[in-house]
C-alpha positions in Angstrom: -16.5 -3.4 -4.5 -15.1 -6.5 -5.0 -11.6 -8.3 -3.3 -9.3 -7.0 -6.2 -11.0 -3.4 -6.3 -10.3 -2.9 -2.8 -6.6 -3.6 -3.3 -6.4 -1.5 -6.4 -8.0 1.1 -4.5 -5.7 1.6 -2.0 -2.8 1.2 -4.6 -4.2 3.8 -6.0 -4.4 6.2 -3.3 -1.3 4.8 -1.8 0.9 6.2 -5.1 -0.4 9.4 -4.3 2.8 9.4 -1.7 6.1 8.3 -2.7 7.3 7.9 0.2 5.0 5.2 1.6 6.4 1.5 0.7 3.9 -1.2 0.1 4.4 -4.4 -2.3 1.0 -5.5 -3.6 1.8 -9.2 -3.5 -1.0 -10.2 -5.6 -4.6 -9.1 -6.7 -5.5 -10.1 -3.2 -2.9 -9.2 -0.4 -1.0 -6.0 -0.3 1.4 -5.0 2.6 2.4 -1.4 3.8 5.8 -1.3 5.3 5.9 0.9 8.4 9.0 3.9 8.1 11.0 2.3 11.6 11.2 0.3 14.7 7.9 2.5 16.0 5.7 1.8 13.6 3.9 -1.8 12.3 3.4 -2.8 9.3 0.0 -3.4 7.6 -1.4 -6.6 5.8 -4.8 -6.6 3.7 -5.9 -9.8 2.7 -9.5 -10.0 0.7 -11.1 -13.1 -0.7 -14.8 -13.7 -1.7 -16.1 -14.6 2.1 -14.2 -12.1 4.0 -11.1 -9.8 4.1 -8.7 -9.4 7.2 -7.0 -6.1 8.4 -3.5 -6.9 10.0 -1.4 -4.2 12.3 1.1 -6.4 12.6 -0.3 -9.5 14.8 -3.3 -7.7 16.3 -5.9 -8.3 13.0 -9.6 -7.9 12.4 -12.3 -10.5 9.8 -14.3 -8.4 7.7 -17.6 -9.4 5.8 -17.9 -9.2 2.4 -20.9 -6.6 2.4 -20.3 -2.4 2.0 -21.0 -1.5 5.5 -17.9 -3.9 6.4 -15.3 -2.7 3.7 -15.9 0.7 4.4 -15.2 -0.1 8.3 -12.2 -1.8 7.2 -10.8 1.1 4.9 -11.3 3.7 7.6 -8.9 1.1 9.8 -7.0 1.6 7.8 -6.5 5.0 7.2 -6.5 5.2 11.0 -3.5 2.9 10.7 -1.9 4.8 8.2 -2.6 8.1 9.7 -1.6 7.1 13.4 -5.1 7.8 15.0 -4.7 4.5 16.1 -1.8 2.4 17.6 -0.8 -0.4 19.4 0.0 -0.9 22.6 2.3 -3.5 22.7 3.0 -6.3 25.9 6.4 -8.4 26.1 7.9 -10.4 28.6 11.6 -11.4 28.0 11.5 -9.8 24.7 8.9 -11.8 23.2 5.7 -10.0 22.5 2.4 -11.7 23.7 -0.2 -9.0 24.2 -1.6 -6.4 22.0 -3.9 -3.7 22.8 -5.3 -1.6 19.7 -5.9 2.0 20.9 -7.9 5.3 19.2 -6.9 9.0 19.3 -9.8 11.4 19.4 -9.6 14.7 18.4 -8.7 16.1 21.6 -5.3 13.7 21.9 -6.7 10.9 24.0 -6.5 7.3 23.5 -8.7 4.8 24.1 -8.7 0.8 23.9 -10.6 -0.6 21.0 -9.8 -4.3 21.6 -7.1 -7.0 22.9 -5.7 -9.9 21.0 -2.6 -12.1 22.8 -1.3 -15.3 23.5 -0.9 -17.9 26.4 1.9 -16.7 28.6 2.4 -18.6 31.5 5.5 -16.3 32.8 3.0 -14.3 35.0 5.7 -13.6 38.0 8.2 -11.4 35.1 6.7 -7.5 34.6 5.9 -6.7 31.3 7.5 -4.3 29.0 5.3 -1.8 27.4 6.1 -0.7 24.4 3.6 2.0 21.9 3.8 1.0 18.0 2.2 4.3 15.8 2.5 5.2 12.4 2.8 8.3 10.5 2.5 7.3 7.1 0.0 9.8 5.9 -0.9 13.4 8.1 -3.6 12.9 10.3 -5.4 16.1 9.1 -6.1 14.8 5.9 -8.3 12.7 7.4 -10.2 15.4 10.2 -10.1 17.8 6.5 -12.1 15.1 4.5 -14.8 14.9 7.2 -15.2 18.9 7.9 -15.9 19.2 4.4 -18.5 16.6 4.4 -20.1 18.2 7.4 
């Protein structure tokens, strides 16, 4: 699949629902919009080398190969679907932490990675907050895979 076919794949399935907004900014970036303040907004960027996943800051590099596209496309539906979220460290108001977390099936979530920034204001408690999406139902996803099984 190449960079533009991944983007016009997702377009694709993305116009299935009417009520997800997205603005394909070019044949190579397209951004979902999250519904409100508890969601995050998702930016896929593809290019020849690699393509990067964004949940707001907290992002992942993707090779160019099949293994890696498919990784990043079920990312993405995890995104979309709310199977994952993030978990979401500020101190003052200003964001510097985020922790990107899995649901299993059973409802419990588990840390998948960390990504932050220098913050040197270590003696101020942190504010907590939990970003998740619901742009799609997540049993369209657990309904794809029973079938398969």
């Amino acid at each position: 699949m190449t960079e533009q076919n991944i983007i016009d794949t997702v377009v694709e399935k993305l116009n299935k629902y009417p009520d997800i907004k997205f603005d394909k900014k070019s044949d190579s970036e397209l951004e979902i919009f999250c519904r409100d303040d508890n969601g995050f907004d998702i930016l896929l960027q593809t290019d020849q080398r690699e393509n990067t996943l964004h949940f707001e800051t907290f992002h992942w590099h993707f090779d160019n190969t099949e293994d890696e596209t498919n990784e990043m496309l079920n990312q993405l539906v995890f995104g979309l679907t709310g199977i994952a979220r993030l978990k979401e460290f500020s101190k003052n108001g200003k964001a510097y932490k985020w922790t990107l977390q899995i649901q299993d099936r059973e409802g419990n979530w588990f840390d998948n990675g960390t990504m932050g920034l220098m913050n040197f204001n270590f003696w101020t408690k942190a504010d907590i907050k939990y970003l998740q999406n619901d742009l799609l139902p997540k049993d369209i996803l657990y309904a794809d895979n029973e079938t398969e099984q």
